[in-house]
Structure formats: C-alpha cells, structure tokens
LOFI-606148 format. One line per 3 residues: number of its first residue (from 1); for each residue x, y, z of N, C-alpha, C, CB. Coordinates in pm, whole numbers, always signed. Each point is the difference from the previous one (the first is absolute). Glycine has a CB too. Layout:
<recs>
NUM) X,Y,Z,X,Y,Z,X,Y,Z,X,Y,Z; ...
</recs>
This chain:
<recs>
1) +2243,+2141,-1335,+41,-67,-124,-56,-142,-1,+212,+138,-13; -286,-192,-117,-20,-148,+1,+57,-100,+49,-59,+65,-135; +81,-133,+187,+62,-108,+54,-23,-151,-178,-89,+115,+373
4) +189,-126,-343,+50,-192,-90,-126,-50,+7,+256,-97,+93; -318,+2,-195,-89,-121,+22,+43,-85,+87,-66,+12,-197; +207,-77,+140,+86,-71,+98,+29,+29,+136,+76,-34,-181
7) -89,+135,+234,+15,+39,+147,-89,-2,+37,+135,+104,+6; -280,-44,-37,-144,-31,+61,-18,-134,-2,-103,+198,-71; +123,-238,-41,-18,-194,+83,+41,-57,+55,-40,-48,-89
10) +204,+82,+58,+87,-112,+185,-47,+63,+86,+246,-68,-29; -243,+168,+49,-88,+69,+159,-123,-52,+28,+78,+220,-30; -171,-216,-42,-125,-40,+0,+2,-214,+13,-73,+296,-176
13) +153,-306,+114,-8,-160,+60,+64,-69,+96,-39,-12,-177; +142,+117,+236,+60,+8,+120,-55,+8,+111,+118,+70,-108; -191,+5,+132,-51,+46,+104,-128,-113,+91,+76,+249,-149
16) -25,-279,+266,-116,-76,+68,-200,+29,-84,+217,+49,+275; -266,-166,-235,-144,+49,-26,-49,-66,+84,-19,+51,-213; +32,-103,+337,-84,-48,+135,-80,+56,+53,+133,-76,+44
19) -225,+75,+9,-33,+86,+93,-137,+27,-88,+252,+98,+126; -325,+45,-72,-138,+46,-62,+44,+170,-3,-206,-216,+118; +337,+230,-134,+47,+187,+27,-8,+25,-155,+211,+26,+240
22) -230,+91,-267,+4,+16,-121,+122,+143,+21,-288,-124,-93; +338,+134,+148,+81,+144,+11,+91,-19,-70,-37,+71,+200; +85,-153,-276,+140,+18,-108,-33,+79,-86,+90,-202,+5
25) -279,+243,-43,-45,+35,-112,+53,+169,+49,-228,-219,-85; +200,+223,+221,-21,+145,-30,+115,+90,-75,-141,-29,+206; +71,+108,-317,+51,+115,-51,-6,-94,-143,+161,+167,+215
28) -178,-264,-234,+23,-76,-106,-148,-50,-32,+258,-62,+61; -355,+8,+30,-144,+33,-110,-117,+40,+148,+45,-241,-279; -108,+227,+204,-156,+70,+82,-119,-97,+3,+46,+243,-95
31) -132,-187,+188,-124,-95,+6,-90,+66,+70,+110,-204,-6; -216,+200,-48,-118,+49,+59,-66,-34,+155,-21,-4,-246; -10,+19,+328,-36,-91,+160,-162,+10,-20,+228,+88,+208
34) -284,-186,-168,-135,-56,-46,-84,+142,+122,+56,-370,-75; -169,+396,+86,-31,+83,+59,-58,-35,+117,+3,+100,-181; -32,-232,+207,-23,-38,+137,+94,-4,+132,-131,-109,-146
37) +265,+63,+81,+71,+10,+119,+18,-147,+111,-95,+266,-41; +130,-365,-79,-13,-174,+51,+84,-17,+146,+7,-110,-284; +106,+210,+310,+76,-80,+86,-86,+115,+137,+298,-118,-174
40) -326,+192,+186,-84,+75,+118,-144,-72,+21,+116,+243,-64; -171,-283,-50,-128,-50,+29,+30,-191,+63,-132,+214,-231; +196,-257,+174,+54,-112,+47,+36,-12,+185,+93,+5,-277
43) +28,+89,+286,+6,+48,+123,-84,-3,+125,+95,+97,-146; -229,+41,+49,-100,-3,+105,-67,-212,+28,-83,+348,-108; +55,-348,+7,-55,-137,+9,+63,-116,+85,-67,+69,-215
46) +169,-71,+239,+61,-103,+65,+44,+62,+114,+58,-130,-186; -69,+245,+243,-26,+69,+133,-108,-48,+73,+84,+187,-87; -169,-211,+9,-172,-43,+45,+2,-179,+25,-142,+225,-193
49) +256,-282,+170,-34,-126,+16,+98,-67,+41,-147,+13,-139; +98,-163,+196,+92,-87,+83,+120,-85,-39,-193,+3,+92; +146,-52,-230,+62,-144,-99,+8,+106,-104,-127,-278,+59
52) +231,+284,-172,-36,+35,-97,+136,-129,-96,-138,+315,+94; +87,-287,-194,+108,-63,-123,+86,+67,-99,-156,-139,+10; +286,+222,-38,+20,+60,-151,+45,-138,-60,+85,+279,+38
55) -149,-253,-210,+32,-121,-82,+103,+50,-98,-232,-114,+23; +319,+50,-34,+126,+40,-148,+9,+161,+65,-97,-170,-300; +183,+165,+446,+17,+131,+24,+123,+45,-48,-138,-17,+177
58) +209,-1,-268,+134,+11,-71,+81,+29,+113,-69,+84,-231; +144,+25,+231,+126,+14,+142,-61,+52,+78,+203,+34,-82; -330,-47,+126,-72,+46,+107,+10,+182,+13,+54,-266,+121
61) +12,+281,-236,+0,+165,+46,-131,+115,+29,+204,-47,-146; -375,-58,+57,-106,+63,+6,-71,+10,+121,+6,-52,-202; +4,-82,+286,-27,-83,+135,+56,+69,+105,+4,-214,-101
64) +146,+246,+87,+85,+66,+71,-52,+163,+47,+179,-169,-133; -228,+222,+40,-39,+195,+32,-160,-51,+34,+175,+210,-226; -227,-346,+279,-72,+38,+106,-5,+67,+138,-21,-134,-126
67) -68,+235,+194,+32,+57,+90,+19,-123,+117,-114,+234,-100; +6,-267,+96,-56,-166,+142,-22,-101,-98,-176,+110,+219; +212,-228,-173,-14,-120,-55,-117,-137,+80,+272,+100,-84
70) -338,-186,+65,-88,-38,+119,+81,-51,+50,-199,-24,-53; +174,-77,+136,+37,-90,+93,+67,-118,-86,-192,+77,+175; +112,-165,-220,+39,-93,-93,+16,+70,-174,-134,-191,+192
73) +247,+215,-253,+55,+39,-153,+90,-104,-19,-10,+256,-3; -53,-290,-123,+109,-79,-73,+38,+35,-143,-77,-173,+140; +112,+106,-187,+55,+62,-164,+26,-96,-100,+117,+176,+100
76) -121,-214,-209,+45,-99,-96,+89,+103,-95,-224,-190,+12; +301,+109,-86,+65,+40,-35,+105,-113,-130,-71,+169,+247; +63,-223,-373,+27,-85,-58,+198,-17,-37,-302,+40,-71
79) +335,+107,+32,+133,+77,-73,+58,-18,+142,-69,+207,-220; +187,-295,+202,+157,-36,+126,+41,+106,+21,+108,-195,-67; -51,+313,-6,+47,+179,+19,-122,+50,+68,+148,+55,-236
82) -239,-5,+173,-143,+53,+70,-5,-61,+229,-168,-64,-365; +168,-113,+276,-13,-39,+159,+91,+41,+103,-85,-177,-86; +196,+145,+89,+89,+61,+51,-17,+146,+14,+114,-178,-74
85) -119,+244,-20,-1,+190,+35,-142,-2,+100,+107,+140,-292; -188,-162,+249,-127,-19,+85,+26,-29,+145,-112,-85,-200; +152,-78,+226,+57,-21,+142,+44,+81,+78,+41,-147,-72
88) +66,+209,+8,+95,+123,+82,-39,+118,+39,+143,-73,-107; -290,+72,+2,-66,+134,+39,-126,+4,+113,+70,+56,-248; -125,-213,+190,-152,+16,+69,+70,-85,+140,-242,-11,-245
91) +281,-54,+240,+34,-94,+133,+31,+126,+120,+134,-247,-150; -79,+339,+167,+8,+56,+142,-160,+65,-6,+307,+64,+34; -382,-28,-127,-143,-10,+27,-127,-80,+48,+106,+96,-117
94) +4,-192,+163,-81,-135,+74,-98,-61,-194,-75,+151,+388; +116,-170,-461,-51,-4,-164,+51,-134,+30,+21,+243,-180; -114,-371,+112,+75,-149,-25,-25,+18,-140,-42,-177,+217
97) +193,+174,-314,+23,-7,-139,+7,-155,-64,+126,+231,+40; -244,-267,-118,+18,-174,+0,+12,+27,-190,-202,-161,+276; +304,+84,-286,+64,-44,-146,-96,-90,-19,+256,+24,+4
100) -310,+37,-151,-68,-97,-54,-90,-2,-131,+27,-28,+222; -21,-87,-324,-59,+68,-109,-63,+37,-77,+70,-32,+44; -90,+118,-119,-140,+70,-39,-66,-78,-114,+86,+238,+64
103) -127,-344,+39,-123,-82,-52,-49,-61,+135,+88,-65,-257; -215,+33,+276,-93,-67,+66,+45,-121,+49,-149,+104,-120; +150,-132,+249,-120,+63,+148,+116,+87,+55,-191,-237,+102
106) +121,+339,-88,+118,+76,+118,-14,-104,+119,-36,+294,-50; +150,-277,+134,-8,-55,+109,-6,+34,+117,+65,-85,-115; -194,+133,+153,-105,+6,+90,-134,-64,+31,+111,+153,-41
109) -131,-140,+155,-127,-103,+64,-102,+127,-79,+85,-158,+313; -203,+40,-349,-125,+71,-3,-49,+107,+97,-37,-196,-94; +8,+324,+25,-78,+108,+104,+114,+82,+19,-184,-143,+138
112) +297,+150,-131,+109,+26,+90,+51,+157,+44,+60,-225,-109; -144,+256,-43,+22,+204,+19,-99,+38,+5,+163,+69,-119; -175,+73,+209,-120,+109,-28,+3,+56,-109,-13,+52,+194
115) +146,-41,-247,+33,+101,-153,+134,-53,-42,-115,+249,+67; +93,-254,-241,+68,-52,-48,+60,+84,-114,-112,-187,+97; +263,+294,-128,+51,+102,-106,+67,-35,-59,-19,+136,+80
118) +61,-89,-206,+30,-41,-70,+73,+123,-88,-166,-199,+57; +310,+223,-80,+6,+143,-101,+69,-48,-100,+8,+192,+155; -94,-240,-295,+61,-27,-133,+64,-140,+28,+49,+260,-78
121) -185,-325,+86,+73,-145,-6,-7,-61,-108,-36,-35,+195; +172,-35,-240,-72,-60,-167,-15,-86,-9,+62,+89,-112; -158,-146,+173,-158,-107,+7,-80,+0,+129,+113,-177,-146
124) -241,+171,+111,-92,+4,+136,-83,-112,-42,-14,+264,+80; +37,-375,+74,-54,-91,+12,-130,+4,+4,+172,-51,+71; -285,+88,-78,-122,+51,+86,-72,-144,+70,-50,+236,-183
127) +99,-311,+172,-92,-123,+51,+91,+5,+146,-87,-183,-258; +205,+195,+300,+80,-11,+49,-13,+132,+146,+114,-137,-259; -136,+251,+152,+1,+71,+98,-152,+55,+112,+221,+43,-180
130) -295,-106,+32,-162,-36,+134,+65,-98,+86,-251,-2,-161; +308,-137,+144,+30,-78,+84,+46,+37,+124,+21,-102,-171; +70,+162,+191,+70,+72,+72,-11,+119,+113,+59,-91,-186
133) -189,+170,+124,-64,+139,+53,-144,-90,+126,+56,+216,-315; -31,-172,+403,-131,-41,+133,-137,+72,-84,+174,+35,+293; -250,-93,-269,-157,+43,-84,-22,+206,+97,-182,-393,-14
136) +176,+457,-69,-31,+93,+23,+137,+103,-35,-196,-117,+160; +324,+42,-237,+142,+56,+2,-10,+109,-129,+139,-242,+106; -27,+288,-106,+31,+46,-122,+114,+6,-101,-135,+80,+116
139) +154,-58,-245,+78,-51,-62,+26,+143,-102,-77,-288,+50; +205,+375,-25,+7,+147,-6,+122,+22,-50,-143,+52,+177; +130,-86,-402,+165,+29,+4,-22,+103,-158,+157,-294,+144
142) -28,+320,-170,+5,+88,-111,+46,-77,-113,+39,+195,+136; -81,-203,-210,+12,-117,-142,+89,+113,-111,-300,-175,+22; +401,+109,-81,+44,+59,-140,-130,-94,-105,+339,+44,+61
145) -396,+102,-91,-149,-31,-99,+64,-9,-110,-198,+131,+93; +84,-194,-198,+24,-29,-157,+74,+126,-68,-227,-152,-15; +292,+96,-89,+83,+67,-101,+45,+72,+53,-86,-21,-155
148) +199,-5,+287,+104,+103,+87,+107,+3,-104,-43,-63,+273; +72,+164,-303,+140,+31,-48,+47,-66,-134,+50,+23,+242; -213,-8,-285,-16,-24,-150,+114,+24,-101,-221,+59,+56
151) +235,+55,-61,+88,+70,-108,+129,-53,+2,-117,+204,+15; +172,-278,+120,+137,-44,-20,-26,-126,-50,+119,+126,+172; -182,-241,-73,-64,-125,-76,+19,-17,-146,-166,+20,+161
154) +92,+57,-202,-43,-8,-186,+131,+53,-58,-286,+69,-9; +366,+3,+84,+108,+74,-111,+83,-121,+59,-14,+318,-41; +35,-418,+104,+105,-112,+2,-91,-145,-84,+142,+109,+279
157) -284,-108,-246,-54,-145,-49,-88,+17,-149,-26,-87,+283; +13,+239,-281,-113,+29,-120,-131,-38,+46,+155,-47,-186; -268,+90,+119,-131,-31,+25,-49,-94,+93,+4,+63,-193
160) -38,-40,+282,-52,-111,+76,-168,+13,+66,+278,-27,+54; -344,+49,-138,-172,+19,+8,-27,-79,+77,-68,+56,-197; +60,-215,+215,-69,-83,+92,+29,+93,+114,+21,-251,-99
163) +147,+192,+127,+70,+48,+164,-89,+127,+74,+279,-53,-97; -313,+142,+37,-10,+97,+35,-115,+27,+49,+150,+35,-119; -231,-110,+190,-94,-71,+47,+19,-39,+143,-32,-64,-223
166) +131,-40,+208,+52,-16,+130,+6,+85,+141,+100,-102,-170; -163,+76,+270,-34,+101,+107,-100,+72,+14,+172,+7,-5; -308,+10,-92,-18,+78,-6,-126,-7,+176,+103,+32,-332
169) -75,+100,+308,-105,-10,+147,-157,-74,-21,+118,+255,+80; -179,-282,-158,-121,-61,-20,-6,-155,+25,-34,+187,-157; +208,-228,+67,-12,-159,+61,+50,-31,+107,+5,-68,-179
172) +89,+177,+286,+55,-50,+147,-141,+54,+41,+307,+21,+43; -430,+61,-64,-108,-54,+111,-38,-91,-45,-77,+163,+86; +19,-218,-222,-65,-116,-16,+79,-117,+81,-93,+90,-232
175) +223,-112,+229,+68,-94,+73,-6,+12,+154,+137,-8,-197; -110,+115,+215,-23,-10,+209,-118,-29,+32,+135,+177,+72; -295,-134,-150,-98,-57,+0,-53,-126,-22,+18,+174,-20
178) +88,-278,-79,-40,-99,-40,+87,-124,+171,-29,+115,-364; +87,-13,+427,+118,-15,+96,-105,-63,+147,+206,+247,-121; -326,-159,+86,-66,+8,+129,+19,+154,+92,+44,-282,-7
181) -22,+348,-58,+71,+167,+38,-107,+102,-46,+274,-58,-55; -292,+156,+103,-51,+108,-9,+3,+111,-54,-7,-94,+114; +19,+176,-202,+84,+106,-53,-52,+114,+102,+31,-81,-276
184) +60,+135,+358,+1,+133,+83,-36,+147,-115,+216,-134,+196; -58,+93,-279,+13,+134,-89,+91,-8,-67,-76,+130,+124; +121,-133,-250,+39,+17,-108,+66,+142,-66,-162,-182,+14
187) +286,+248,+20,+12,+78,-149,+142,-7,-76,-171,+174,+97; +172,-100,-172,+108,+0,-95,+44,+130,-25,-79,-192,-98; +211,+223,+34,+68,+66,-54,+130,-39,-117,-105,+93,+216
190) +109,+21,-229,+83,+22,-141,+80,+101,+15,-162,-70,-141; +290,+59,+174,+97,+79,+84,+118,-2,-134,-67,-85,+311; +158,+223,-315,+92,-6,-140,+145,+5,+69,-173,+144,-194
193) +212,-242,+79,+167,-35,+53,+84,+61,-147,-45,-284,+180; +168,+350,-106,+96,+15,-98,+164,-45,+54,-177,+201,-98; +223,-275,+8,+165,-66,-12,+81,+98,-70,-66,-248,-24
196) +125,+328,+72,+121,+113,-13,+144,-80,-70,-101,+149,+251; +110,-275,-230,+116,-62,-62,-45,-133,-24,+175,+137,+108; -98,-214,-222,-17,-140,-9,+51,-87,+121,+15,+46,-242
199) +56,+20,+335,+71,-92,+108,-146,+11,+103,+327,+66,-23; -412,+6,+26,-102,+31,+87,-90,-153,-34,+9,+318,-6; -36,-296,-115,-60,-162,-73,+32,-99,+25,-18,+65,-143
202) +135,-81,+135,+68,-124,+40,-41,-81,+145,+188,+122,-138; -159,+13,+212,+15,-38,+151,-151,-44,+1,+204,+179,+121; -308,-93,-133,-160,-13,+9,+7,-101,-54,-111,+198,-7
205) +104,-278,-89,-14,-156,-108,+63,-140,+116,+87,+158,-308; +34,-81,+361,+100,-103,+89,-80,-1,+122,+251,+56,-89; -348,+45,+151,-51,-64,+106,-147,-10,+7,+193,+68,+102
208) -229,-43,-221,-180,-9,+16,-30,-109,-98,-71,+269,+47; +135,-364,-53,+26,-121,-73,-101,-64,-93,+133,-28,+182; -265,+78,-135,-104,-48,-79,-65,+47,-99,-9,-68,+155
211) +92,+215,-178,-14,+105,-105,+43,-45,-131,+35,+167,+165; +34,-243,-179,+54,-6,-143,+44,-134,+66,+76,+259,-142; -126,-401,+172,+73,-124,+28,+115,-30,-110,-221,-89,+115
214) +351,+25,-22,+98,-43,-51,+78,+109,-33,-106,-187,-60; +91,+323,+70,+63,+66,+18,+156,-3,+4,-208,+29,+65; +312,+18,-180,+107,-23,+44,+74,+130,-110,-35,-301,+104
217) +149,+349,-43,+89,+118,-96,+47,-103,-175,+156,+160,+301; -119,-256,-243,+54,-19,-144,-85,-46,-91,+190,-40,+82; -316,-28,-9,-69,+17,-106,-115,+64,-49,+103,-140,+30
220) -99,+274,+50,-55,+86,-58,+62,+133,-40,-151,-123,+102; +315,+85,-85,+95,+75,-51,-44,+149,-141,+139,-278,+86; -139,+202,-185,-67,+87,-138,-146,+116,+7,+91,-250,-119
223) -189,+193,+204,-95,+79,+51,+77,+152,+125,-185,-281,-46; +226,+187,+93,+86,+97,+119,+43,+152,-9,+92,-214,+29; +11,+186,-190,+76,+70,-58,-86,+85,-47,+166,-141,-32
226) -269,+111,-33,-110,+39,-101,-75,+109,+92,-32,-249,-146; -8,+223,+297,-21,+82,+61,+69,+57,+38,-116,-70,+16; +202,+81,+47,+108,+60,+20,+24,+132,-57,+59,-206,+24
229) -44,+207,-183,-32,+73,-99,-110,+110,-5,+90,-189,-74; -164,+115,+112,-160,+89,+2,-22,+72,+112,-114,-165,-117; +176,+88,+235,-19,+127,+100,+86,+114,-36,-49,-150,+189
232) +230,+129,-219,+32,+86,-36,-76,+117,-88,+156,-163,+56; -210,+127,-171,-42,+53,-91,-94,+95,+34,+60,-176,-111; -183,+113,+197,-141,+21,-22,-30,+17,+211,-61,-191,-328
235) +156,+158,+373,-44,+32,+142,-86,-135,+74,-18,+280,-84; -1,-262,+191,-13,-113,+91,-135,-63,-63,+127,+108,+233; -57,-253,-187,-128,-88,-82,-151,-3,+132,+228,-217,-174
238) -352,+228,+97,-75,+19,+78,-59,-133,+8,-13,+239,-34; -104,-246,+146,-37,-150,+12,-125,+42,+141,+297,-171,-93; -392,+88,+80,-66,+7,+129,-16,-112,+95,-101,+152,-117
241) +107,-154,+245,-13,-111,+73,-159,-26,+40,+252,+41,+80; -297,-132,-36,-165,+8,+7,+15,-82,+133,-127,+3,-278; +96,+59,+384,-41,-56,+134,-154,-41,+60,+201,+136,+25
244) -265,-221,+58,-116,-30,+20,+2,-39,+129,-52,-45,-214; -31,+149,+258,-10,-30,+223,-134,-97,-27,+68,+309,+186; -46,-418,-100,-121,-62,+60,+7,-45,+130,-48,-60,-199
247) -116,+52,+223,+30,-24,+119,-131,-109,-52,+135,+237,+185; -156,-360,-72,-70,-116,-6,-23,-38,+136,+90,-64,-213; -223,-20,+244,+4,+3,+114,-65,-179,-12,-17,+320,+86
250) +26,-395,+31,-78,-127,+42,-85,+29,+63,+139,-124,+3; -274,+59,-55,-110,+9,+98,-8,-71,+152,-100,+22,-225; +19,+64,+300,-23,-98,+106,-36,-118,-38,-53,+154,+123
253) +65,-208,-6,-91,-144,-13,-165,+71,+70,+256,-241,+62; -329,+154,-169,-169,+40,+42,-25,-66,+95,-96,+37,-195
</recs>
C-alpha cells in the first residue's frame, strides 16, 4: 500500500546522511555501477605502491574495502561527520585522516605521493595534485561526469543549459594538462537511476549536496508533493548518473 507524503519525508529527513553508504536506498532506488570497477582497480593500484593520498575520501568507506594499503596512506577529508566516521574506520588501518578544506594547498610537502585517488570529489585541484604526486606518480580517481542526474536537477531548478557542461571530460583533461599532467586514459559512462519513492529523493538531495545546492524540504516542499504524485501515478522517476574514470600521470624529470 502507498505510504503518506508526510511520512516519506519525516523519515527521509530523519535519517543520518554521513558517511559515503548509500544502503538506506536499498529497495527504494537503483543505480547503474560504472563498468570498470573503481574500488578493485584502485585497490590493485595502491597495492603496488609506497606513499599514496585519498582526497575528499568521505567516511572512508571506498579506502576502507582496500585489500593492502602502502606503507605511508593518508586521507583528506573536509565534512566534521565524514571525518570522524572516516577516523574510526581508516585509523586501525594505520590511514592518517587530516581535516581539511576543499580548497587549496592541500597540506603536504612537495612530491609526497606515488599515487594520488580520488572517488567523486566535488572539486579537483589539479595544480595541487601535480604538486603533490613524485615525478613519475599517478593520479587515479572516478569523477561524477557532466550532466549527472540531470533529470532531477532540472525538475527542481528548470533548464539549466550552461551547467550542464560542467565536468565534462574534455575540460578535466584540458585542466590536468594545463596542470603539468599527462592524460593516461579517460572514459565515461552513462549509467540509469530510478527513485521508487519521494523519501528516496530527499535522502539522495540531503547527501549529495551539490545536486540541487541549498537544498532544503520546505523549500522545495510544493515540487516534492508534485512528485510525489507522479511517481505514484506514472512509476519511478527515472534519471541517469554520468561517471568518468581517469587516470593522469606526472612526468619524469628529463
């Protein structure tokens, strides 16, 4: 039986959003998994090396289902909830979790990693993270690509043509290149999401924050309802997420 508008939203704005878990969704929406496989290939990669860096590793939960970690791992991390959940997780992994915020200079010595990951950070320094990578390093993360999750965006802000631009994989190589960086390899996807309830929305809006900025129930109360409606009506709202693996590398020194 349908459930209340009113009950999908106190639930849905109730509920913690710390962390990088997405399991409240399950049974409530879906998502496509990119076909590479970011957190195994990551894995392998930082098996192979001594120093590494995760940047904006949210609650460390991606960092964490590494098999081996190197010697020297550290982590940034900006969000006080995130840091904390992170700490508790990566710290008995010998992991140093440093608070701090997502803007420029990270705080590290020049050279300092062999490899530098990154899963869905929302902003990449690139001047910062050549800084950072020893000449010959690498820099190996999975990007939320342009016009992710379009269809919800526009059904809360309406048209947004410039935005939709934003990310796109052509200007993060032109930028890691303009960085002093290398492009390894580049791809993309276009993976399909569906929201089974308006409380599913909510929660997704409440922790992927940069989806719809300023984000809030009451005042997007009237839209809410409006969907709400339509899923009833018409069945789960569809939407696609757009992910982008890169990998980048620093040259030797000649």
């Amino acid at each position: 039986m349908p459930r209340p508008f009113e009950e999908l939203v106190a639930e849905a704005e109730s509920v913690s959003v710390e962390g990088w878990d997405f399991s409240w969704l399950d049974g409530r929406a879906t998502e496509e998994r990119p076909s590479w496989g970011y957190q195994r290939a990551m894995g392998r990669r930082l098996a192979a090396v001594s120093a590494a860096l995760d940047v904006q590793t949210g609650g460390g939960e991606v960092l964490a289902g590494a098999e081996k970690l190197p010697t020297v791992m550290a982590a940034t991390e900006s969000w006080p909830p995130n840091v904390d959940r992170a700490t508790r997780l990566l710290h008995p992994r010998g992991v140093v979790v440093v608070a701090t915020p997502d803007e420029p200079p990270l705080p590290f010595a020049d050279e300092a990693f062999e490899l530098v990951t990154s899963r869905h950070p929302a902003t990449v320094w690139w001047p910062e993270i050549a800084r950072v990578l020893r000449p010959g390093g690498t820099y190996f993360a999975q990007h939320v690509g342009h016009s992710s999750v379009w269809e919800l965006v526009e059904y809360f802000l309406g048209p947004q043509p410039e935005a939709s631009r934003t990310r796109h994989p052509d200007d993060e190589s032109a930028a890691a290149k303009a960085a002093g960086l290398e492009i390894v390899g580049v791809r993309a996807e276009r993976l399909r999401m569906e929201f089974f309830d308006v409380g599913a929305v909510i929660y997704f809006l409440r922790k992927v924050i940069w989806t719809v900025p300023g984000f809030t129930v009451e005042r997007y109360r009237g839209r809410l309802r409006e969907l709400h409606e339509k899923i009833e009506a018409e069945g789960p709202f569809l939407a696609h997420s757009s992910r982008t693996l890169v990998e980048a590398r620093k040259p030797e020194r000649a």
